[in-house]
N, C-alpha and C positions, 0 to 999 in steps of 0.2 A: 763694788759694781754689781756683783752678785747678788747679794742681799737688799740692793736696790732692785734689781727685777723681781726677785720673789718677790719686794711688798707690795710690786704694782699688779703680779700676777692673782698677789691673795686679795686686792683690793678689787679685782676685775671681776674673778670668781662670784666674792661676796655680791659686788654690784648684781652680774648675772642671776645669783640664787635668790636676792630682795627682789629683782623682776618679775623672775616667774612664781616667786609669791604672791606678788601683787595681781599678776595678768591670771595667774587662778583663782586668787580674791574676788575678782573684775569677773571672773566669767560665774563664780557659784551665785554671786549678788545678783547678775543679769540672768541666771538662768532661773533665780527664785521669783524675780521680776518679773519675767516671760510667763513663767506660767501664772501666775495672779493673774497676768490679763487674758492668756489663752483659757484658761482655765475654767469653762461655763457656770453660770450659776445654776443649781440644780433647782428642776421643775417644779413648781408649789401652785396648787387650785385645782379647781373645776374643770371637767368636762363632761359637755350634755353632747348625747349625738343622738339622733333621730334614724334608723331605719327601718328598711319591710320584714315585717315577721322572717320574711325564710332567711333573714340572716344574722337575724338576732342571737342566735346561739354561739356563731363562730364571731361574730363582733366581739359579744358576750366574753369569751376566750384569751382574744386578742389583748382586751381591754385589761384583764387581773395580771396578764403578761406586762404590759407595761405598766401597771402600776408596779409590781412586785420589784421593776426596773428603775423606779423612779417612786420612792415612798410618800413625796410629798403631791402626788397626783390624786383626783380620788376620779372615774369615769364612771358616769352613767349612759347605758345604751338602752334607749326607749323605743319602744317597736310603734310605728306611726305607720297607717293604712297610705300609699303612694298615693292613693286620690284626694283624701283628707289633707294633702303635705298643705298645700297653697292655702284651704280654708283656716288652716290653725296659724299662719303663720300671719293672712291678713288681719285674725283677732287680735292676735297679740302687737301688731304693728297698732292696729288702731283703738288699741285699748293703751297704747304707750307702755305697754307693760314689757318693758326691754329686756327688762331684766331674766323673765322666762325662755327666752330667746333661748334656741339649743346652738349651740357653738358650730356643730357643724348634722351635716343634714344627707342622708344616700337617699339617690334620686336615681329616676331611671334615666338615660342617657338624652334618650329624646326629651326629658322635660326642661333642662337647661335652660335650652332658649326662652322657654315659654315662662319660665317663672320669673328670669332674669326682666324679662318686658312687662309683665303684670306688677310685680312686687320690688321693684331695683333697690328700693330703699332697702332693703332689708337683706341684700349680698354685698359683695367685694368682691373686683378681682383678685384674682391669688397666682403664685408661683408656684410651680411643679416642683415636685420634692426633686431631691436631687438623683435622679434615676433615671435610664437613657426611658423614658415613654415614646411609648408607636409615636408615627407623627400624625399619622390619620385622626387617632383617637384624641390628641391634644386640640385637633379642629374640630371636631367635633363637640368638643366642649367649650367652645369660645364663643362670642358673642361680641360684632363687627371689631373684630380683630382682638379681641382684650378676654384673656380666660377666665372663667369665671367655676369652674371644678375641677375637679384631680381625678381623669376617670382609673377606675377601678380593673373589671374586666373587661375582656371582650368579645364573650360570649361566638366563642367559632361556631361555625355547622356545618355535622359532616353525615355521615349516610350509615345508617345501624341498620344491619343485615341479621336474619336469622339465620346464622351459618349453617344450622342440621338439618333444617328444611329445605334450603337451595337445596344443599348437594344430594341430598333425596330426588329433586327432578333435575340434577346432574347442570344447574347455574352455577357462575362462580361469579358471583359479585365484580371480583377486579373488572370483570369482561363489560362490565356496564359503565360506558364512559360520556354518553350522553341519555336525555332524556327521554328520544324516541328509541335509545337502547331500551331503557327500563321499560317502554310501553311494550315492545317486542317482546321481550322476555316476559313479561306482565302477561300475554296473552295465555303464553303456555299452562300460567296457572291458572288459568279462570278456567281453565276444562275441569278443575279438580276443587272447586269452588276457592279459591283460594285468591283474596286482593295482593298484587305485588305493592301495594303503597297505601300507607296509614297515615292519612291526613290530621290536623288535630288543629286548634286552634290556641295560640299562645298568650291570649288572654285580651290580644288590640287586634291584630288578622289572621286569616288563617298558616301554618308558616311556611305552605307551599310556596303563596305568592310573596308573602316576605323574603324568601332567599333571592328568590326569581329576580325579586327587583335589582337584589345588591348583586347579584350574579351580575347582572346588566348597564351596573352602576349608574342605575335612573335615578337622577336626582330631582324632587319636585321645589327648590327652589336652587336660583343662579347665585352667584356670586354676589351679585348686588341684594339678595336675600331676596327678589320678585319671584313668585308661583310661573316656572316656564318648564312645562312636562314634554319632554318630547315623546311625540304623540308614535310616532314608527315603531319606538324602543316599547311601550305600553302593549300597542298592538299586539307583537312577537310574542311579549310576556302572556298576556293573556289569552292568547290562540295554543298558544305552545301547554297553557295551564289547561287548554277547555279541550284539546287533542285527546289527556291523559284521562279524564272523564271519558270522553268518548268511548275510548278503547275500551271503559268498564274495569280499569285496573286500582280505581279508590276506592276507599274504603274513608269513609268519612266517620273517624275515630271518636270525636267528641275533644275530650282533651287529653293532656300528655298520658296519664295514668293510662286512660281507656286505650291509646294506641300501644302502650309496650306490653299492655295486657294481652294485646291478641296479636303481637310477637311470637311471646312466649307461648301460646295456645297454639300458634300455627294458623291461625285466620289470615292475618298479612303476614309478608315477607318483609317486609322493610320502613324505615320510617326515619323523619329528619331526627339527629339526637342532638344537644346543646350540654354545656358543661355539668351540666346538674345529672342529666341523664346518665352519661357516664361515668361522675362517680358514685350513681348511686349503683351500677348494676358490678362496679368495682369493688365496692364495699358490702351489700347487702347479700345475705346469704340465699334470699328467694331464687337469687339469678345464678347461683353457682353452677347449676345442671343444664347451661344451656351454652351451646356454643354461640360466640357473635363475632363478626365481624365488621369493622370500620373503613370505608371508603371515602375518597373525596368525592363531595357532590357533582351529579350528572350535569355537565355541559348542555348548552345551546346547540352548538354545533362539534366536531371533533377536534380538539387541541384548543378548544374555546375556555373560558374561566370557571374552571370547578369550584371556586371557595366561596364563602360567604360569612359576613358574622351579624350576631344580631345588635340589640341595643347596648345592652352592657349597664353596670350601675358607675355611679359617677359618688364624690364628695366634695360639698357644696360647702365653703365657710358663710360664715353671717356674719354681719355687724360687732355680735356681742363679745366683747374683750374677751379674751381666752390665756394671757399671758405664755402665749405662743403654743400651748398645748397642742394645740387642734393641728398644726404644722408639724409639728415632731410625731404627733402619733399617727397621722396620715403617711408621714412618711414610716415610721414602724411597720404598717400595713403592708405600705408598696414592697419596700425595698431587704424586711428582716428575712435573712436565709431560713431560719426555723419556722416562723410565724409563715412564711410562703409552703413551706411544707404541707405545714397542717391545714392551711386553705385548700392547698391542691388536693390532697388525702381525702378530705371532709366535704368539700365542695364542688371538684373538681373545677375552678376556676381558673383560667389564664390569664394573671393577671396582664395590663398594657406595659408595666414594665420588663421591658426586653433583656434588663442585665439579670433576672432571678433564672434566666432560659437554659442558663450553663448548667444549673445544680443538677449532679447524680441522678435526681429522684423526677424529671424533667425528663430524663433518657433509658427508664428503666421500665421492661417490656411488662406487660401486663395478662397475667396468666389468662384472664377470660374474655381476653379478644386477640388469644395464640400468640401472645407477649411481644405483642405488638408494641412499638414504643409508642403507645397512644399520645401522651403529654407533648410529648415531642412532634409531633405529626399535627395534633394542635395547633399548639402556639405558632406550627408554620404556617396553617390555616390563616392566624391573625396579621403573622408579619406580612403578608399579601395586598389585603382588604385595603379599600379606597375611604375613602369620607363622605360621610352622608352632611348632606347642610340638613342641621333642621330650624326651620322658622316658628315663631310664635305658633301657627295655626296647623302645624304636621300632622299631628294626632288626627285630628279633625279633615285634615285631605288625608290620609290616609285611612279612613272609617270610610271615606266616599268612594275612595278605588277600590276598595275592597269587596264593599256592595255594587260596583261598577261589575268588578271580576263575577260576583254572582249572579248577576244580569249576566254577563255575556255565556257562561255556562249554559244560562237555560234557557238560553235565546233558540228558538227554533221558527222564528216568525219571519218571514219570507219580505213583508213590507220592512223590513229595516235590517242591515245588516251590522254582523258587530262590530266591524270598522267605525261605521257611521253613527253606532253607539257611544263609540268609545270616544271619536270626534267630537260628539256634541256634549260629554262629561267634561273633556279636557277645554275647548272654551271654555264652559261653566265656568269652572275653576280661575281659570287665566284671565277670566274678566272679571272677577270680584272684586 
């Protein structure tokens, strides 16, 4: 009886230990399975990108980074004039020459719409990497509902002070929390010839009234995409622009250079600054000897919206087969913790993805604006900001408000006032 259970016992065992032979057989065969198919095929071709000279360097960068990541990629990054974009791209549409087509294309933000309605044949919509992006900025890149780029930055703005000059006429920046603050304060200096504000023009308007608008969140088209300017919100803007004139506190700079020029000299006190600006006075050693401080922009009224951002660059795919490159490496851009570094370092751009917000170097003070966590203070700047619509024809209403705003400035003529200026632009417009 005995030696009958032991052989059932040795017979159980056995069976047992042939089981879990087999069930770990079972599982090494599935797990070499599983990954064949998880397993990606590694990246092989071309890629052409197209953008504007001033980022050609850090693309440039970017681009040997992922190759060095992926050996069978080879990326070309071709600096292409943003005005030129559309005329090279309808040659080559109608020359059928597809094949030159750049895979993918940075544009400025507001051209989207515009290129999407002239040239369609010659985009896709696309998917967002996989990255949490603002939501504002995703709308802004869409076109009647369906995306058509992966924007990039988002270009915040915020208020660059010469901190060794105030405190010489005993101003402290914080204290300026609207814009008929700054004129007030503005006053003091003009006993001592000195403009509190460095106007400058940022290559489409000037970027006084550019923030103003977004300050205001005036949008010149509706949700049905139709030209509807509300005319009240305009007014404010522009009375509240032609005030700071009045008081004789601009200084009408030229462009960017000429305003941090006479920063630095002590001429103006203050001026709008954009991502570029600060990291260039963050890196560049000209600016080491000067104190500066960063504000949020002056309000409408008190506890009213200090932020504002501008356009931002965006990346556009094309038609032309890419064997998916163009998607991986855009997402490289957005989302690589290293690769985000050295844009912020190099660029000082923010970019619209909110998960790179966490990194260290995002939260870390900056010696030449009193280590301040400028990056940080940024990006909170963006995660605010609203969505501009832009329609086909933006650029173009916006060139018209612009020289609206300059009319109204130097309106001093008694038969019309600039209400009724401003009234009879905004039909204009409304009825084309």
């Amino acid at each position: 009886m005995r030696n009958t259970i032991r052989k059932y016992k040795f017979i159980a065992v056995s069976v047992f230990i042939i089981a879990l032979l087999f069930v770990e057989a079972c599982n090494k065969s599935t797990s070499t399975i599983t990954e064949k198919i998880v397993k990606p095929k590694p990246l092989k071709g071309e890629l052409v990108l197209w953008c504007n000279k001033y980022d050609e360097a850090i693309l440039s960068s970017i681009a040997r980074s992922f190759e060095d990541k992926n050996h069978g990629v080879k990326i070309d990054i071709l600096p292409v004039n943003e005005t030129k974009i559309e005329e090279k791209l309808q040659k080559l549409r109608d020359s059928g020459d597809t094949k030159n087509l750049p895979h993918v294309v940075e544009v400025n933000t507001e051209q989207v719409s515009y290129l999407v309605n002239e040239i369609p044949e010659i985009f896709k919509n696309i998917t967002a990497p996989h990255t949490d992006i603002l939501r504002w900025k995703l709308k802004e890149t869409s076109v009647d509902g369906e995306n058509y780029a992966v924007p990039w930055n988002t270009d915040p703005k915020v208020m660059l002070y010469n901190a060794d000059l105030l405190k010489k006429y005993n101003i402290d920046p914080f204290n300026i929390k609207t814009w008929d603050d700054l004129a007030e304060y503005g006053k003091k200096l003009n006993g001592h010839g000195i403009k509190m504000f460095a106007e400058y023009s940022d290559g489409r308007n000037n970027n006084l009234l550019s923030v103003m608008l977004r300050e205001q969140d005036l949008n010149v088209y509706n949700d049905e995409n139709e030209i509807d300017i509300d005319e009240d919100k305009l007014y404010r803007i522009l009375a509240q622009q032609k005030l700071l004139y009045q008081r004789g506190i601009v200084d009408k700079s030229g462009d960017q250079k000429q305003a941090i020029d006479k920063l630095m000299k002590g001429r103006a006190a203050a001026m709008i600054a954009d991502e570029s600006i600060i990291a260039a006075i963050n890196s560049d050693s000209k600016y080491k000897n000067h104190n500066w401080q960063i504000e949020r922009l002056p309000a409408f009224e008190p506890g009213g919206k200090n932020s504002a951002c501008g356009y931002g660059k965006a990346f556009m795919r094309t038609n032309s087969p890419d064997n998916d490159i163009a998607g991986k490496f855009i997402q490289y851009v957005m989302g690589d913790r290293e690769i985000n570094r050295e844009i912020v370092s190099q660029k000082g751009y923010i970019t619209s993805s909110s998960d790179v917000y966490i990194y260290s170097y995002f939260n870390a003070g900056l010696k030449r604006f009193n280590n301040k966590k400028l990056f940080r203070f940024m990006s909170e700047v963006a995660e605010e900001e609203k969505p501009v619509i832009f329609g086909s024809d933006y650029s173009k209403i916006m060139r018209q408000i612009s020289s609206l705003a300059q009319r109204v400035i130097d309106n001093d003529n008694k038969k019309i006032s600039d209400s009724e200026m401003i009234e009879k632009q905004v039909n204009d417009l409304m009825n084309k």
